[in-house]
C-alpha positions in Angstrom: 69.2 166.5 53.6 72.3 165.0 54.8 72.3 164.3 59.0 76.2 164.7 60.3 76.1 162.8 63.8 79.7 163.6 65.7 80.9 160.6 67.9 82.6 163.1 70.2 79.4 164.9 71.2 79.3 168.0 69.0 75.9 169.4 68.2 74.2 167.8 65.3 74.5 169.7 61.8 72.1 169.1 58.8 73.1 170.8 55.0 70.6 170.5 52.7 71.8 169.4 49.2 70.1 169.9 46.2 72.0 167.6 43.3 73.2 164.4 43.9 76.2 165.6 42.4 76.5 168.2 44.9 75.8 165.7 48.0 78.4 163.7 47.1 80.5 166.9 46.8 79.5 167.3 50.5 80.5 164.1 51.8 83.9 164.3 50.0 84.5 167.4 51.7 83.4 166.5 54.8 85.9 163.1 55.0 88.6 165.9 54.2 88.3 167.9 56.7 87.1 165.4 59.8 89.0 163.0 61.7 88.9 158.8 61.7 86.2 158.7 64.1 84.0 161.3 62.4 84.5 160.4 59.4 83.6 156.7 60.2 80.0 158.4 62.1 79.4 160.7 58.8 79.4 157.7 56.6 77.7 155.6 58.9 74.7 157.7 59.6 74.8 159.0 56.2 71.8 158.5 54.0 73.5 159.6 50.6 77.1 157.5 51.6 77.8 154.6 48.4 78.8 151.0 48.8 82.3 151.6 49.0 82.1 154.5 51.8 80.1 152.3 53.5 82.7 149.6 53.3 85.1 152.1 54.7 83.0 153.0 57.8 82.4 149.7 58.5 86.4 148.6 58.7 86.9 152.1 60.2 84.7 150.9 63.2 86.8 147.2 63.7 90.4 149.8 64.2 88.2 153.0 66.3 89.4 152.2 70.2 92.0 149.0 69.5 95.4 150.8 69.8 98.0 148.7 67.4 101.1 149.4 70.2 99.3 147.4 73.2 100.7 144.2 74.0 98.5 142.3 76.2 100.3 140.1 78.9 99.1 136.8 80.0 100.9 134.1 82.3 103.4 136.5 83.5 106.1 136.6 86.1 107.8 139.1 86.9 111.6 139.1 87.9 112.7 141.3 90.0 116.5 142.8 91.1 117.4 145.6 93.0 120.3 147.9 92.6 121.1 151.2 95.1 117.6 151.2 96.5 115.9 150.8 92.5 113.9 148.0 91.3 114.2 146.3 88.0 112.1 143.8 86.9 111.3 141.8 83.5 108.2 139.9 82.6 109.0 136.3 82.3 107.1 133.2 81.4 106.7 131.0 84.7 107.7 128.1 83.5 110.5 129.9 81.2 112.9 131.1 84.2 113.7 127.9 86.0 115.0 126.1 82.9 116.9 129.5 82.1 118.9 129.7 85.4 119.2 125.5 85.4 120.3 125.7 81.7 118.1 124.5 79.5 116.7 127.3 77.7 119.8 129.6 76.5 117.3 131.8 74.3 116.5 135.1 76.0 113.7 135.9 73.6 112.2 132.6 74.4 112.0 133.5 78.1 111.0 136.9 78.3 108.1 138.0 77.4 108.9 141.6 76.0 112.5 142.3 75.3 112.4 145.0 78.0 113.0 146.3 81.5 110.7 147.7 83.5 110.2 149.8 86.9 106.9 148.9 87.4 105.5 145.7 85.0 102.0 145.7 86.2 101.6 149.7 84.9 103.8 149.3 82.3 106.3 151.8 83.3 110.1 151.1 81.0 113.2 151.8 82.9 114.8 154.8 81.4 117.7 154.5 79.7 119.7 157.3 81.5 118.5 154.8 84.7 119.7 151.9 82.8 123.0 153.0 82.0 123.6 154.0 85.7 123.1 150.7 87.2 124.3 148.8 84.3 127.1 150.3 82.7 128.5 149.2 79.7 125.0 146.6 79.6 122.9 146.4 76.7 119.4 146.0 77.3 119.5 141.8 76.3 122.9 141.9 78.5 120.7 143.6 81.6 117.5 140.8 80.9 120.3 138.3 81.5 121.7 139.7 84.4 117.9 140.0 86.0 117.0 136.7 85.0 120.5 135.1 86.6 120.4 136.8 90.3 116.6 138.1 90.6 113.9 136.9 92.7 111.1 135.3 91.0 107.8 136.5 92.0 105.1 133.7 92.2 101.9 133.1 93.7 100.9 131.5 96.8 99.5 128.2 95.3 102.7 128.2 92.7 105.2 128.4 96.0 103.1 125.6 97.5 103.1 123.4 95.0 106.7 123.8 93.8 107.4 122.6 97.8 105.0 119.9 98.1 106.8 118.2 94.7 110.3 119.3 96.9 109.6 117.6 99.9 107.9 114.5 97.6 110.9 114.4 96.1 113.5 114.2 99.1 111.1 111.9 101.1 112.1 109.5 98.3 115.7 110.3 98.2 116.0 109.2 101.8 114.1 106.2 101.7 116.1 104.4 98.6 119.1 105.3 100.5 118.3 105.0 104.3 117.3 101.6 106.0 116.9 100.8 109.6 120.2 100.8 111.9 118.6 97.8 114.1 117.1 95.7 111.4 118.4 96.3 107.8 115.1 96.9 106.4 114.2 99.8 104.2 111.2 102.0 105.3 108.1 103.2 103.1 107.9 106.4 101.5 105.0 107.7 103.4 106.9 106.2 106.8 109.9 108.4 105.5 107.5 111.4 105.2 106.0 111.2 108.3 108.9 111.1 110.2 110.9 114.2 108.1 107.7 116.6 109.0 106.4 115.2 112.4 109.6 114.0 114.4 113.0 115.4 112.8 111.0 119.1 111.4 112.4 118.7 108.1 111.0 121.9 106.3 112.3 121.8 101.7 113.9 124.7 100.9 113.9 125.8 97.2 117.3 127.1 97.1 119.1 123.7 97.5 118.5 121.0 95.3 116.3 117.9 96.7 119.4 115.8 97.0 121.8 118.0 98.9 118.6 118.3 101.2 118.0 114.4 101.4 122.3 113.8 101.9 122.0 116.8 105.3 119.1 115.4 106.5 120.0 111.7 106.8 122.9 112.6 108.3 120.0 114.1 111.4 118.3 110.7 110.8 121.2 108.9 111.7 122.3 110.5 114.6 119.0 110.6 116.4 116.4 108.5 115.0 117.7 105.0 114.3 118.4 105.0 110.7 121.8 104.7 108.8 123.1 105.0 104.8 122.4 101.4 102.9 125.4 100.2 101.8 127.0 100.4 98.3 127.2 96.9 96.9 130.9 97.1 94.6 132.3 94.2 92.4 136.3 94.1 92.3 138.2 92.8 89.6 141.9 92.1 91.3 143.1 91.8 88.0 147.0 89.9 88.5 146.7 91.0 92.8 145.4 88.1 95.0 141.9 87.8 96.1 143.0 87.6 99.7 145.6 90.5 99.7 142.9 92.8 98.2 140.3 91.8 100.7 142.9 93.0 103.2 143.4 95.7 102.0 139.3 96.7 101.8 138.9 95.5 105.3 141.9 97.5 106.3 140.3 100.9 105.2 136.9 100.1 107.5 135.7 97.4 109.4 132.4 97.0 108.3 133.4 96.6 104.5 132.1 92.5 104.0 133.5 90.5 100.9 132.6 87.7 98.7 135.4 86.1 96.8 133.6 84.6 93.5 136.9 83.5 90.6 138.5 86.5 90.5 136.4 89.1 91.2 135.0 90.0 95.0 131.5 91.7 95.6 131.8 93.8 99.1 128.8 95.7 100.6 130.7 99.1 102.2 129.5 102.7 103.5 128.7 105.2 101.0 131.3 107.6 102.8 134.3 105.3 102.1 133.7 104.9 98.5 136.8 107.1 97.3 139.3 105.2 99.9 137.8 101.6 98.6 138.9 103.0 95.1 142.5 104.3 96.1 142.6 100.5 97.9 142.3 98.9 95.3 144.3 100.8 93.0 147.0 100.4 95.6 146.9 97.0 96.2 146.5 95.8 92.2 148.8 98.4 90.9 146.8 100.1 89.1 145.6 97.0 87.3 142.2 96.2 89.0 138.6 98.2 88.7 136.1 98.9 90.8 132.5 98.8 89.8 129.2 100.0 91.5 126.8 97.5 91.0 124.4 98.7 93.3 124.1 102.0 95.2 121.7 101.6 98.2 121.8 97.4 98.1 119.2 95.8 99.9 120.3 94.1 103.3 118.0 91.5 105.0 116.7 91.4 108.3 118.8 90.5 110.9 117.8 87.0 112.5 119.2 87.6 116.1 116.0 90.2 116.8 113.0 88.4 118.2 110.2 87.9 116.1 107.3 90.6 116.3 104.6 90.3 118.7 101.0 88.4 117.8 98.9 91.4 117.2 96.4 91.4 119.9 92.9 90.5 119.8 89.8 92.5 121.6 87.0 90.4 123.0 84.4 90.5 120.9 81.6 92.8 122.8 78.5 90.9 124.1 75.3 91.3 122.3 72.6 93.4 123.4 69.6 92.0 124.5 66.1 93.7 124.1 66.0 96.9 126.5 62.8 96.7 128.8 60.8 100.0 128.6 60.8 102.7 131.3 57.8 102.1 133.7 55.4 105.4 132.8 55.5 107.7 136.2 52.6 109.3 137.1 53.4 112.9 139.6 52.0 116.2 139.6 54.7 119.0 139.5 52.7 121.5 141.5 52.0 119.0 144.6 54.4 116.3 144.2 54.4 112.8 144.8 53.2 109.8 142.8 49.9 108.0 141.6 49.3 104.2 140.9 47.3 104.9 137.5 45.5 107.3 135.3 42.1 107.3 137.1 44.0 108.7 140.3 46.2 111.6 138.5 43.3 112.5 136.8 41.3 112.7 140.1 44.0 114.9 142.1 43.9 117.8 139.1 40.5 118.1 140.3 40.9 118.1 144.5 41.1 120.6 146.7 44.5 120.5 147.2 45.9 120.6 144.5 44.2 124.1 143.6 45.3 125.0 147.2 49.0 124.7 146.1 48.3 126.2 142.6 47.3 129.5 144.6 50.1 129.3 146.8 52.4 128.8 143.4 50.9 132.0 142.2 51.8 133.7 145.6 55.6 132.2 145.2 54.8 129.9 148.6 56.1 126.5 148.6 53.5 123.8 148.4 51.8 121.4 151.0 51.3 118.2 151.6 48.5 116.2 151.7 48.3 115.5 155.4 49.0 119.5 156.4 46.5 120.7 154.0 43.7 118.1 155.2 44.9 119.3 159.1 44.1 123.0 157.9 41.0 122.0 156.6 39.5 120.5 159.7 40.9 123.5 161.9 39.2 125.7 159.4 
């Protein structure tokens, strides 16, 4: 007999075949007529299935329950833009999107993950195109990707956002201390000095919609006008070219007053504010008709210390704590708790547990009656 097991729960069904010829007849019949899944539990379960059936069953049973149209998403972000109170969003690779809006990646297909739009990307759920259309008219659905990737807000997680602002603030903490030094000294001040005093003192907070030096140029700008720091110089080399040394040093001097020159030949190496660059230039194009140059050969130069401040203080040294000497042990007091009072040794405090007055005061104790002393209780005795 041949033993048809359904995998869908129908009731088990046994035909009873007399030829060989005839069960194979059966089975034949019975892959006609069934679907994948039966057919794959006929042959499987089958006692009079060949080699070959068998083979089929068994690659049946790698497709049953592995749909071919499900893409599985991994590392995704999602993209979001709204338009007239509707959502769009696209799934993106994470790292894919910034280097898309800076540039760097032009390839759509290289940033999305599917080539489509979506109301809902954790379910699945595909714009329609009627919806499409609407919002984007004239848009294909590449053209729409674009425009999502270009002006929506990308959705990451909470350990993403902090870590894409720690490397933010990292990164304008050393901005501003290559190009800041200290107004009253000249020196430059560590990174972590720098970082400290952004978060703690001036409540500098990175923002990830303006570039870490835009950030680093506004904030100095607070640094400067309230906590003692200032721009480093610029240190420039001009070539006067047929002009005179002296006239062109005039002329730099003449456009600020804190521009100072070295005349080496016929070149002159000045130190001048950054925010004075562009009139140095017109300067000296001014004064060498158009014959001389101007060349940057260091943008935040290195200024020394200035030697009219006093030297710093000696740091100052603590006296050294005295040694402890060896700690004498508490004398041992002897009292009772119920009577009070002391007793010179063991012998004694021993004794008392045993006198009359001290199980006079225990039964007062049990009475809640303050104790007695010695003297009142030895009076009471001899009146008694």
């Amino acid at each position: 007999g041949v033993v048809e097991r359904y995998a869908c729960g129908c009731a088990l069904q046994t035909r009873t075949c007399i030829t060989a010829a005839t069960t194979e007849r059966c089975i034949t019949q019975r892959l006609k007529t069934s679907c994948a899944t039966h057919q794959y539990q006929f042959l499987h379960t089958s006692a009079a299935a060949t080699k070959p059936q068998q083979e089929q069953a068994a690659a049946m049973s790698r497709r049953v329950g592995t749909p071919q149209n499900r893409i599985e998403l991994s590392s995704v972000s999602v993209v979001k833009l709204k338009k007239k109170s509707q959502t769009f969003e696209v799934a993106a690779y994470p790292s894919k999107v910034k280097d898309f809006r800076a540039g760097v990646e032009a390839d759509v297909d290289e940033v999305l993950q599917v080539a489509q739009v979506f109301t809902n990307t954790v379910h699945g759920v595909v714009a329609p195109k009627k919806q499409l259309q609407k919002h984007f008219p004239g848009l294909s659905v590449e053209q729409i990707c674009e425009e999502i990737l270009k002006k929506g807000s990308l959705q990451v997680s909470a350990k993403e956002r902090e870590a894409e602002t720690d490397k933010l603030m990292a990164e304008v903490t050393n901005l501003v201390a290559s190009m800041c030094i200290d107004a009253a000294t000249g020196a430059r001040l560590a990174p972590d000095a720098v970082g400290r005093l952004l978060r703690d003192d001036a409540g500098f907070a990175p923002s990830t919609t303006k570039s870490a030096k835009r950030q680093a140029l506004d904030v100095m700008k607070v640094l400067e006008r309230d906590h003692g720091l200032k721009r480093a110089p610029m240190e420039l080399r001009v070539v006067c070219g047929a002009a005179e040394p002296s006239d062109v040093v005039a002329a730099l001097q003449a456009v600020d007053g804190d521009v100072t020159c070295t005349v080496k030949d016929a070149s002159i190496t000045c130190l001048v504010p950054p925010r004075v660059y562009r009139e140095i230039v017109e300067a000296v194009a001014k004064a060498t008709d158009s014959k001389g140059s101007v060349e940057v050969v260091e943008r935040a130069a290195v200024c020394e210390a200035s030697p009219t401040l006093p030297p710093p203080p000696p740091p100052v040294q603590k006296p050294p704590k005295p040694a402890k000497g060896p700690v004498a042990p508490k004398p041992r007091v002897l009292a009772c708790n119920t009577c009070g009072g002391a007793f010179p040794d063991a012998a004694a405090h021993r004794a008392h547990f045993k006198s009359d007055w001290h199980r006079f005061n225990l039964a007062r104790k049990l009475k809640q009656q303050p104790p007695v002393d010695e003297k009142t209780f030895t009076e009471e005795q001899a009146i008694m």
